[in-house]
C-alpha positions in Angstrom: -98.2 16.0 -53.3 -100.7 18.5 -54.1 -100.2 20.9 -56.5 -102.1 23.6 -58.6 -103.6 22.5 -62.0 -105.6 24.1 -64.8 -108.7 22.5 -65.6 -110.3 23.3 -69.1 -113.2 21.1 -70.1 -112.5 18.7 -67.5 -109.0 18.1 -68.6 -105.9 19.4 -66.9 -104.0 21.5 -69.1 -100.8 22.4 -66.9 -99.6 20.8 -63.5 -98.0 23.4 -61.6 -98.5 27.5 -61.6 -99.5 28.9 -65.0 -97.2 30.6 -66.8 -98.3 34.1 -67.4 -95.4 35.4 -69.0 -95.9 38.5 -67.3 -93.5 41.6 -69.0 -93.0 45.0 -67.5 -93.5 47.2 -70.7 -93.5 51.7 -70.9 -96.5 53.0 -70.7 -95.6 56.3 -71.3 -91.5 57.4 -71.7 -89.8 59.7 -69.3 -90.8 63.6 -69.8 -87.8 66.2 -70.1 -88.0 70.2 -70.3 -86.6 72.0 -73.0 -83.2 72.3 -70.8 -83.0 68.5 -70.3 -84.6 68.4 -67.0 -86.6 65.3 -66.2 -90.1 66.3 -65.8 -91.8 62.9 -65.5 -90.4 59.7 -64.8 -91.7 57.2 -67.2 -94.4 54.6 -66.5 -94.6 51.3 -66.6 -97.3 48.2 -66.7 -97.2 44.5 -66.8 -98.9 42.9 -69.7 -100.0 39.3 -69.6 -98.9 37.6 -72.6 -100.3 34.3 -71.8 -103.7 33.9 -69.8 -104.9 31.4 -68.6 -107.7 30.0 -71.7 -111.1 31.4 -71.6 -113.3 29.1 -69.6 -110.0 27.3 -67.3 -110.1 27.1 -63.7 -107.3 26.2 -61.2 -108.1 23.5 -58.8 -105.6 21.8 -56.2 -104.9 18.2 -57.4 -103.1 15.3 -55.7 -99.7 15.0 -58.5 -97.7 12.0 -58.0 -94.3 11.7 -60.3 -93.7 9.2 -62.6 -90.6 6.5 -63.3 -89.4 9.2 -66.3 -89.9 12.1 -64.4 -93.1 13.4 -65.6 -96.3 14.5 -63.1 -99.4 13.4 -63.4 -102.6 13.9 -61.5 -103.2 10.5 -59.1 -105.4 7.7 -60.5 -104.9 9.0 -64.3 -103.3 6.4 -66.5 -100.1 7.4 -68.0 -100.5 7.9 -72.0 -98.3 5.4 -74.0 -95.0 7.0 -75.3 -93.9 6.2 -78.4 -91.2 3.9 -78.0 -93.8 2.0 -76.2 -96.5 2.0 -78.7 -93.6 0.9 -81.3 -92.9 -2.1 -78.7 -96.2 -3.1 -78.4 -97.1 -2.9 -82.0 -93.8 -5.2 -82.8 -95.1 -7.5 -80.4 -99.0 -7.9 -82.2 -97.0 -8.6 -85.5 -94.5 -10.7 -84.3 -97.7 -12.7 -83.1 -99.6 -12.1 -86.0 -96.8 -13.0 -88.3 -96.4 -16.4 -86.3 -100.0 -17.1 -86.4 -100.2 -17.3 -90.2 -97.2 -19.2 -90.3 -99.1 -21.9 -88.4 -101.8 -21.4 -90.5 -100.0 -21.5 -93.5 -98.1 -24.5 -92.2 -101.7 -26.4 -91.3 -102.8 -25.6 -94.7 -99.5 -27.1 -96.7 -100.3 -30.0 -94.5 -104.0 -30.2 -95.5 -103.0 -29.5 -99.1 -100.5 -31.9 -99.0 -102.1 -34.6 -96.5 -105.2 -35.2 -99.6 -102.8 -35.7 -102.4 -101.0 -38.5 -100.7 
């Protein structure tokens, strides 16, 4: 599916429309004569409370969803979560941890193997 993304530095920031948080503030309050009478009505303007970074652009990219539910731009690798960095990184030391237990063990044997 293709939807709007902001670019910045070659990176995209936001997948979707930016978020301007657009507020409708008064400009200038309502204007009343001395006898209450409304003279003006009051003004109003939106104010941007959130553009878009200095330097982004927005570009049409092909999104495609993800098995959590997340977006991400076609042909981009998904970033590691944390619970699968934690899995990973129990695996390396489960596999490092048995590797010096073999080594350990080839070593007793060595150790033990010349005093025999």
């Amino acid at each position: 599916m293709i939807k709007p993304c902001v670019i910045l530095d070659g990176q995209v920031i936001n997948i979707g429309p930016w978020d301007y948080q657009i507020q409708t503030v008064e400009k200038t309050p309502p204007q009343f004569d001395e006898d209450g009478n409304l003279v003006s009505e009051a003004e109003y303007e939106e104010v941007v409370n959130n553009p878009l970074p200095v330097g982004a652009v927005l570009e049409d990219r092909d999104i495609e969803q993800d098995e959590d539910g997340g977006f991400r731009v076609v042909g981009t690798v998904q970033p590691e979560s944390s619970a699968q960095k934690i899995a990973r990184l129990e695996l390396e030391l489960a596999a490092a941890q048995q590797k010096q237990d073999l080594m350990q063990s080839a070593l007793d044997d060595l150790i033990l193997g010349g005093m025999i």
